[in-house]
N, CA, C and O of each residue as an XYZ file, in Angstrom:
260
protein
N      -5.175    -15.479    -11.700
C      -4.239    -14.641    -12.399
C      -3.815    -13.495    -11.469
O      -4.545    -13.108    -10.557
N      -2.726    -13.016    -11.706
C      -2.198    -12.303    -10.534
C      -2.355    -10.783    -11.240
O      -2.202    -10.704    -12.459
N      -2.636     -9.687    -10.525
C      -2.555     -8.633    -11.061
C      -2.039     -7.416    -10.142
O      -1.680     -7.733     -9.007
N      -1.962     -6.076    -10.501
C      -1.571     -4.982    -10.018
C      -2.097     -3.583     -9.547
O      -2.431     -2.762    -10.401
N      -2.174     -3.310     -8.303
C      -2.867     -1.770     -8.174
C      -1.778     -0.741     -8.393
O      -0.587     -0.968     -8.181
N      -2.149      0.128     -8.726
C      -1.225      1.041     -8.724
C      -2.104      2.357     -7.835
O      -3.242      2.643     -8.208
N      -1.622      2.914     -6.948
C      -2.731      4.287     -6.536
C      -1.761      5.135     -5.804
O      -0.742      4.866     -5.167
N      -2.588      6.614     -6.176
C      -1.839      8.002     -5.468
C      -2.087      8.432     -4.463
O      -2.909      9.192     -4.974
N      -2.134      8.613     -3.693
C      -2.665      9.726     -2.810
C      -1.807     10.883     -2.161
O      -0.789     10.801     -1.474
N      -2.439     11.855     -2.536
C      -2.521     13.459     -2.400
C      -2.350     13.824     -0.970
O      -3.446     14.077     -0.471
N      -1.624     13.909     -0.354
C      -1.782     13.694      1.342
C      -1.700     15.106      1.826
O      -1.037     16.033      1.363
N      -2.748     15.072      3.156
C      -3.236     16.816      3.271
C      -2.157     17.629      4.104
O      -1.274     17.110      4.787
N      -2.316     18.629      3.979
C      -0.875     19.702      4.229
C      -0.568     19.693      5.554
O      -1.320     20.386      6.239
N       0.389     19.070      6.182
C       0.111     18.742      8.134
C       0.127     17.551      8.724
O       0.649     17.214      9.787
N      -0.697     16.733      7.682
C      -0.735     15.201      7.688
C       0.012     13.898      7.396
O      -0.266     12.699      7.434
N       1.220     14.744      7.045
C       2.169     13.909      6.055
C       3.121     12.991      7.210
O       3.684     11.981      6.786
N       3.245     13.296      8.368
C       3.737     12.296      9.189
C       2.879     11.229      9.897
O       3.315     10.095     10.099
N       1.746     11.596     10.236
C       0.651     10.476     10.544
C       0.195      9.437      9.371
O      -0.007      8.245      9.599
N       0.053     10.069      8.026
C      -0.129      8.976      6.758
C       1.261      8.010      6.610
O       1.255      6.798      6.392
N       2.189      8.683      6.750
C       3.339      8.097      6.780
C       3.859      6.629      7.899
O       4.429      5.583      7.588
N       3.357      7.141      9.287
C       3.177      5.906     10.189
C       2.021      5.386     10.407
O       1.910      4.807     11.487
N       0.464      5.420      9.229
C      -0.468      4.578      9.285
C       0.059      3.714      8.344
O      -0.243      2.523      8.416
N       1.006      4.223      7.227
C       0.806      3.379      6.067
C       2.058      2.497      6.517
O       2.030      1.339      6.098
N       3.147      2.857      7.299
C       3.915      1.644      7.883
C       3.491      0.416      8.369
O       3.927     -0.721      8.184
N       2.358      0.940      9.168
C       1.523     -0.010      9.983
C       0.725     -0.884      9.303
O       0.298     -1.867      9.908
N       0.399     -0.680      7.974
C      -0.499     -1.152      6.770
C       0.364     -2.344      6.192
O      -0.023     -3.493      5.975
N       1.791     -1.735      5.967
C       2.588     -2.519      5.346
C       3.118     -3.251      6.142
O       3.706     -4.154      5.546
N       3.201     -3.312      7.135
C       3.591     -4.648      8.588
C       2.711     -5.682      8.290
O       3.015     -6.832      7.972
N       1.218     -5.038      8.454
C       0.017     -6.100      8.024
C       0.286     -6.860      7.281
O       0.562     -8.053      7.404
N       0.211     -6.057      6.231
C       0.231     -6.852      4.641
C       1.733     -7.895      4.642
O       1.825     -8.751      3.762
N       2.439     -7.798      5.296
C       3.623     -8.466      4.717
C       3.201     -9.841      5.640
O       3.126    -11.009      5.260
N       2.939     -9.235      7.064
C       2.660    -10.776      8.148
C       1.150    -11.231      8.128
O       0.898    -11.939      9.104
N       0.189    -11.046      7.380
C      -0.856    -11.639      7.401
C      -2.020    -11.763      6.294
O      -3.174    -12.165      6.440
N      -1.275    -11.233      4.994
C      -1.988    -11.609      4.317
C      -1.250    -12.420      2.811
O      -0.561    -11.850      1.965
N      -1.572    -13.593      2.826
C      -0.823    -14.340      2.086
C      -1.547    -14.149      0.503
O      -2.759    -14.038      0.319
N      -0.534    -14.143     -0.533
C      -0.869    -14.285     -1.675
C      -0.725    -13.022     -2.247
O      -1.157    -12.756     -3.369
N       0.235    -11.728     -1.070
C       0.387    -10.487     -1.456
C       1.964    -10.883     -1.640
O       2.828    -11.179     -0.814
N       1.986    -10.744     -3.353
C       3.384    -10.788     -3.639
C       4.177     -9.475     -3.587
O       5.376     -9.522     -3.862
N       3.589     -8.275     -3.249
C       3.957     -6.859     -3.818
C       3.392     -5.685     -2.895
O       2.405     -5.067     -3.294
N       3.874     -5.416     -1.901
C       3.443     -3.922     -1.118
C       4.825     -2.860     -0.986
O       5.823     -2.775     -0.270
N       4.275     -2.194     -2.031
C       5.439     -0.951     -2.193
C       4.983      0.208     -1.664
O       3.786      0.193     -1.378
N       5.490      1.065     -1.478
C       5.131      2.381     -0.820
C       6.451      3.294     -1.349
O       7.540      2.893     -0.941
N       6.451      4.363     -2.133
C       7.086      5.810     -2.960
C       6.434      6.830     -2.703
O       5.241      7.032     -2.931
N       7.678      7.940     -1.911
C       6.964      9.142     -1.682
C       7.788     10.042     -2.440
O       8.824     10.524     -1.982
N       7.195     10.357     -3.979
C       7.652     11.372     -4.893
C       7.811     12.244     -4.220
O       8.940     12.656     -4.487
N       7.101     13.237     -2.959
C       7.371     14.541     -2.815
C       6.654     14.215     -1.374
O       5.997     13.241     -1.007
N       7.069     15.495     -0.667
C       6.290     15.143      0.892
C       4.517     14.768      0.888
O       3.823     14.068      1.625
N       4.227     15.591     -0.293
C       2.453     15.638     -0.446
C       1.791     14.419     -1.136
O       0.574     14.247     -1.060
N       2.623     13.560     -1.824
C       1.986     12.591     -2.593
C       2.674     11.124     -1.971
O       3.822     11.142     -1.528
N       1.994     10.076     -1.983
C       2.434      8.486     -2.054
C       2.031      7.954     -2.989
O       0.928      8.196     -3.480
N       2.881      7.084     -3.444
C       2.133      6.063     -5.008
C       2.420      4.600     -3.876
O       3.293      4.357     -3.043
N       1.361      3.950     -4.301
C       1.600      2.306     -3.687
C       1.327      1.508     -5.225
O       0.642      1.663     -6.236
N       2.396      0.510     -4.637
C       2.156     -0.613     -5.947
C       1.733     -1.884     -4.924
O       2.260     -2.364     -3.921
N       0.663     -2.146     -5.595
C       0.051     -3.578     -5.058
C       0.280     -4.866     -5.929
O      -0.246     -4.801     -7.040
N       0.816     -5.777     -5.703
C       0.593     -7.353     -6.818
C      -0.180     -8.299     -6.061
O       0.250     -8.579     -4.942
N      -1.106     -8.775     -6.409
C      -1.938     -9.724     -5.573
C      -1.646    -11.020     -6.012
O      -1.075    -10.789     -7.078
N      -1.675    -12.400     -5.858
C      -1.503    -13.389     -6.361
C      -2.839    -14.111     -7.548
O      -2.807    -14.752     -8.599
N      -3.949    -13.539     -6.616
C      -5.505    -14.085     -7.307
C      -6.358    -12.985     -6.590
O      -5.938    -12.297     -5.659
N      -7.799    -12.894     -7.226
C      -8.434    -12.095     -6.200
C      -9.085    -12.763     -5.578
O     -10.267    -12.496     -5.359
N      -8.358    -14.038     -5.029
C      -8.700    -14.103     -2.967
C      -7.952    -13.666     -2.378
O      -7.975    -13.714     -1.148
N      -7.079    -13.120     -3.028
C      -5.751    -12.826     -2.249
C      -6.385    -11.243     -1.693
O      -6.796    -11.008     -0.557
N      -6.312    -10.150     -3.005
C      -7.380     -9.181     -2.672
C      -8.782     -9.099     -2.226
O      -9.382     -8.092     -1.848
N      -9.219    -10.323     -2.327
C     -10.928    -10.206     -1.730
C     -10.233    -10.196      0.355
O     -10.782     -9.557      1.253
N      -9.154    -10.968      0.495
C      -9.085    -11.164      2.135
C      -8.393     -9.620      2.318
O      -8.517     -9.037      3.395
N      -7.479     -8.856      0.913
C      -6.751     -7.356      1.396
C      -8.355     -6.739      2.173
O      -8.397     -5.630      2.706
C-alpha cells in the first residue's frame, strides 16, 4: 500500500542556503535511484521553514529511502 510523509523543518538562521543545496542533492537521489518513490516534493513557505511531501509506493520502497 502506498503511503505519505509529510515533514517540516525549521532551518537554522545562516543555514538556509546550504539546506537548500543538500536537499537538491537529496532530491537528484531520490528521483535517479530509488525506485518506487512516486512523490519527492520540496516547499519553502518562508526562508526558515521546508515542508517535504514524500509518496512511497510500499515500504520497500521506504525501507531502501
Amino acid at each position: 500500500m502506498a503511503f505519505m510523509l509529510k515533514i517540516q523543518w525549521d532551518i537554522k538562521s545562516g543555514s538556509e542556503a546550504d539546506f537548500k543545496a543538500n536537499q537538491e542533492k537529496l532530491c537528484q537521489v531520490m528521483i535517479d535511484d530509488h525506485p518506487g518513490v512516486i512523490c519527492y516534493h520540496v516547499d519553502y513557505p518562508s526562508e526558515s521553514m521546508s515542508q517535504w511531501v514524500e509518496v512511497y509506493a510500499n515500504d520497500a520502497a521506504f525501507a531502501a529511502h
